[in-house]
N, C-alpha and C positions, 0 to 999 in steps of 0.2 A: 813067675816071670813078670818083668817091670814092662807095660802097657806107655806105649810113647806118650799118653797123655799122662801119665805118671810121670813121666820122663821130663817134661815139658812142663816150664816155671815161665808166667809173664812177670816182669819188674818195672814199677809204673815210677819213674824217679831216673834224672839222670846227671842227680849232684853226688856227694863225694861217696856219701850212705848208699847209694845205690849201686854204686861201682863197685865198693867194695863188695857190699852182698855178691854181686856178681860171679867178682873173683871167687869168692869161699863157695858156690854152688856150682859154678863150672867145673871147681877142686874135684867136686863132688860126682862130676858124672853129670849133669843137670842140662839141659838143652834152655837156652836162656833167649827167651826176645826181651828187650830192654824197651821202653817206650819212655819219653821226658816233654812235659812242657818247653815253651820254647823262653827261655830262662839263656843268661853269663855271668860267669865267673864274676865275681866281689873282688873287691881288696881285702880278702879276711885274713887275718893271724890264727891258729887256734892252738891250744894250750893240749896238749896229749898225755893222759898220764902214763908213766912207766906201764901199766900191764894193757893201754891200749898198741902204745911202741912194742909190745914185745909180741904183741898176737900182731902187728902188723909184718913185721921183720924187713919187707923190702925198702923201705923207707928211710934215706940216711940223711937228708937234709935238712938235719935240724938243729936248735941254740937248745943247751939241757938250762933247766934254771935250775939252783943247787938252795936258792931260798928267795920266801917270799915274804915281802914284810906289810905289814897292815896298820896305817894310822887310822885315827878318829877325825873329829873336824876340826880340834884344835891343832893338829897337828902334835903334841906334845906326848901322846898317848899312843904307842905301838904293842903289834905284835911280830916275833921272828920264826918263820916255821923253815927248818931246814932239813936238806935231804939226810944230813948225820944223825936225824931223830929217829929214822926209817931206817937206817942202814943201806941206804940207797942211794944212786950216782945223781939222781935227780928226782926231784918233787911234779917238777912236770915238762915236757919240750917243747918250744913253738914249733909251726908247723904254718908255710905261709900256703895260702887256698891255690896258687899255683904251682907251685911246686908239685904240691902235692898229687895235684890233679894229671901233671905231668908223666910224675913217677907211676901211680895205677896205671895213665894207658900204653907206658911200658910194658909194665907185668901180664897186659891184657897177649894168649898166643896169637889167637885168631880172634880179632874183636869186631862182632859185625857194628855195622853201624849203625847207632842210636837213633830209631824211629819219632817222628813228633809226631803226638797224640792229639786230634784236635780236643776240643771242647766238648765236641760234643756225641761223645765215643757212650757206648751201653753197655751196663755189664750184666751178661746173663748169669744165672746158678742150676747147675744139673747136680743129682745127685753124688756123679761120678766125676764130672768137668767142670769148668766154670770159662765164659766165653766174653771177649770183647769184642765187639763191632760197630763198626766205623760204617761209615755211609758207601766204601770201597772196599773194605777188608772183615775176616773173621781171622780170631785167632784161639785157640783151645788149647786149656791147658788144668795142670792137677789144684794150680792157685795162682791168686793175685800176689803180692807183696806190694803194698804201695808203700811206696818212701818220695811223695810230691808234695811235702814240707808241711808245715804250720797249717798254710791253707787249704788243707788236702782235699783235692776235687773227687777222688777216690774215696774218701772217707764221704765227703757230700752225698756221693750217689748209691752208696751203699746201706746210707740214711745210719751212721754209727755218731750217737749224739756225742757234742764235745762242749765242756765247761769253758768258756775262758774269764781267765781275772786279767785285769787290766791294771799295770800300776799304774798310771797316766805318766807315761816316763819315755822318752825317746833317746835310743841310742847312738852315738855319731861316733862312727870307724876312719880313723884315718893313721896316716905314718908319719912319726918325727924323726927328723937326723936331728942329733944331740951329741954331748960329749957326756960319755958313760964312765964312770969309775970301777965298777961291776956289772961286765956284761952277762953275768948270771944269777941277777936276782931282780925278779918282779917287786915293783911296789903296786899298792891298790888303798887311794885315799876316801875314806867314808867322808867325803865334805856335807855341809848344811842342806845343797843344792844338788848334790852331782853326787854319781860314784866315778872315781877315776881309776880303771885299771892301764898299767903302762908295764911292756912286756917285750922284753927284748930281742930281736929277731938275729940282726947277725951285728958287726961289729959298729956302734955308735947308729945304729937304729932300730928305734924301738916302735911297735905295735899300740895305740891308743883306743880304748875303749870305752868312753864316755858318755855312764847312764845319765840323761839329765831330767828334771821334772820340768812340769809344761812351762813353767814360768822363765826358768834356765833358759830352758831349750831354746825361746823364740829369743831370747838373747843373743845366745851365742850363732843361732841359723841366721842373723842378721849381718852378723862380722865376717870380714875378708880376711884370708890370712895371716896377713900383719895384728889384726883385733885378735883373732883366736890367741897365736902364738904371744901376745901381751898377756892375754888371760893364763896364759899359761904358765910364765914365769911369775906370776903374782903368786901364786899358788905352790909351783914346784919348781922353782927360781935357785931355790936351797939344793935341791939335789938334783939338778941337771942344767947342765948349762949350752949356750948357743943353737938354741931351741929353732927348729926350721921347720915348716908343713912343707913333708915332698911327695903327696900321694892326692890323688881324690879325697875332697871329705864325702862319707856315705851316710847316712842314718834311715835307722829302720824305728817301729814304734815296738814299746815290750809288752809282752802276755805271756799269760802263761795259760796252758791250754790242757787236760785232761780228758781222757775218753770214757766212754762207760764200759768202752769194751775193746780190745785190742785185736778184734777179729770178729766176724762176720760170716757164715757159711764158709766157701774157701778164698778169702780174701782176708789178709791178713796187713797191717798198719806196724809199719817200721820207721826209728828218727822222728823226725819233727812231726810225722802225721800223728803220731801215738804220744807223744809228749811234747813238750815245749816250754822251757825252764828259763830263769833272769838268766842272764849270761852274766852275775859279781862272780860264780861259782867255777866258771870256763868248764861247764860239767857237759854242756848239748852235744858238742859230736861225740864225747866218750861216750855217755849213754847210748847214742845211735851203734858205737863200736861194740860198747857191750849186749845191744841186741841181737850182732851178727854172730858175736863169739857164741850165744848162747844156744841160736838157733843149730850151730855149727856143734856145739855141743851136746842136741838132744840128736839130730841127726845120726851122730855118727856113735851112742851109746844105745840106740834104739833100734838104728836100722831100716828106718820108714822109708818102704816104697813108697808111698805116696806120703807127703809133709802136707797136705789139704785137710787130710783129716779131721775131725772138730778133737780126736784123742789127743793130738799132736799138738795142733792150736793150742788147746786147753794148759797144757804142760809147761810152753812156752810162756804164755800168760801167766800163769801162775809164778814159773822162774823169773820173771821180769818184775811183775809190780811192785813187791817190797822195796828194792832198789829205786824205781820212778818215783816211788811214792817221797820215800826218803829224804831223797834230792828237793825235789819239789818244796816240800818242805822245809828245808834244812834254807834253799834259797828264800822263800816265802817271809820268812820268820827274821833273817840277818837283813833284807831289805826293808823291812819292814823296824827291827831296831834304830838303822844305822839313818834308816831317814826322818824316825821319829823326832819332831825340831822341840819337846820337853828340855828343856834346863837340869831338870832334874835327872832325866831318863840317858842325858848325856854324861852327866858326870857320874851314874851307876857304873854306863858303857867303858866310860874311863878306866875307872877304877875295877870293871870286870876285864879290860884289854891287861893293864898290870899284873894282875896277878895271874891271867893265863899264859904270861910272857915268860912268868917266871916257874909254871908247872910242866915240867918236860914231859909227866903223863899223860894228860889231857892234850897238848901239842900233836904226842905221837899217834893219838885215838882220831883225831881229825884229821891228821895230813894220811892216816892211812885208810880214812872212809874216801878224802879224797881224790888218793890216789889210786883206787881198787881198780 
């Protein structure tokens, strides 16, 4: 017989990772308190691959891109990955952070309301329970699940150490109306200074996501709109035209961040607590997706009353890391080429974008680690 504190999951998170967890453990039978910093919605685009769209299902409001093309910094050097190399309708969908946000708390039956957690909340550990308390409240339960991002205060206090690398690179999110030729294909330019991903949302607007290094950066956070969108047509002038900022510019700083452990007694780190990757890749919320799928997946092959377990933890971590690790790396290594400013390291890169343009094996090996 399942014991209500068995029964009973806290989720410390109340961005899109946390919602969704929700959904898939309420699926479950799960008695859910939700708790979130006090945090609003971005202006984010995000990139979905096909088997995140397809575990999602409720989800219809999105641009498929059918291919994505990749220059170097001369511009003269591309790559084309498209969805006919997969056998698939799409390589990946935008997916805008409202939208989305919208569609979950549809799906939600009964959604109680999302508690804020102050700062300065304790997390106890019993052999059988594990306990949060507030200066007003106790709450008991079989586990934690924290999903309170990058800077996870949950992972803070539970003292689970974390690595971060620093590119010294700051990202700035905003939205262009443009005139599109193809509203279903990404480009993402490796310039000297900058990555530029540009990613199209619905018709003649597109999603901008622009890594820059520190030197960049204080350039372009100096310019008003009219200076960005000049910068802009210097650059990608050629392939889009009547260039307009019609959004917030946002910028965040990039790291990438690594745990030593993905869990704690029964407290467990989902999404950005447990990972945290460059976004050239548009990999961070799928990974967050494929931690829910997983969990979703030992669950329901195992049976566990209680998901606290350190046998249950244990299993999960173990199905997760290859994958984290991968990514990590896979980003680590291409940012790390594409901003190399060598002479020589550039015209390798050149002349390695050529010949993978023209290998439809190697193509289809990448667009389907991408796309997993």
């Amino acid at each position: 017989m399942v014991s209500d504190i068995q029964n009973s999951i806290i989720i410390i998170g109340g961005g899109l990772v946390g919602n969704l967890l929700h959904l898939m453990l309420e699926s479950k039978g799960f008695t859910i308190n939700q708790f979130e910093k006090t945090s609003k919605l971005k202006n984010r685009t995000f990139a979905l691959s096909p088997s995140s769209v397809d575990w999602l299902k409720f989800f219809d409001s999105l641009n498929d891109i059918s291919s994505m093309k990749i220059f170097d910094s001369t511009l003269s050097n591309s790559v084309t990955f498209e969805s006919d190399d997969i056998a698939k309708p799409a390589i990946a969908f935008m997916a805008n952070e409202k939208d989305f946000n919208e569609a979950i708390e549809k799906t939600f039956k009964k959604r109680k309301t999302i508690e804020e957690i102050p700062k300065d909340y304790v997390i106890k550990n019993k052999q059988d329970q594990v306990i949060i308390e507030t200066s007003k409240e106790r709450y008991k339960s079989s586990i934690i699940i924290a999903c309170d991002g990058v800077n996870s205060l949950a992972r803070e206090k539970i003292e689970i150490k974390s690595t971060k690398h620093d590119f010294n690179q700051t990202a700035i999110t905003f939205q262009l109306k443009v005139k599109l030729d193809n509203q279903n294909e990404a480009k993402q330019f490796f310039l000297k200074e900058s990555i530029l991903a540009i990613l199209p949302i619905k018709k003649d607007l597109v999603s901008i996501v622009w890594s820059c290094n520190s030197q960049f950066y204080k350039k372009i956070n100096s310019f008003d709109e009219k200076s960005i969108e000049d910068e802009l047509n210097l650059t990608i002038g050629d392939f889009y035209k009547d260039i307009k900022v019609v959004s917030k510019i946002e910028s965040f700083p990039l790291t990438m961040n690594r745990v030593e452990s993905f869990f704690k007694d029964r407290v467990l780190l989902v999404g950005d607590a447990a990972h945290f990757i460059h976004p050239l890749a548009g990999q961070g919320l799928n990974l967050g997706i494929r931690d829910i799928i997983t969990l979703e997946k030992i669950i329901d092959k195992k049976g566990y009353a209680d998901i606290g377990l350190k046998g249950f933890l244990r299993k999960y971590e173990r199905a997760r890391k290859e994958d984290v690790a991968q990514m990590g790396f896979l980003t680590l290594g291409l940012n790390w080429i594409f901003s190399n400013k060598s002479s020589i390291l550039s015209r390798i890169v050149g002349k390695g974008m050529s010949m993978l343009d023209k290998s439809k094996l190697l193509k289809k090996q990448l667009i389907k680690k991408a796309t997993a």
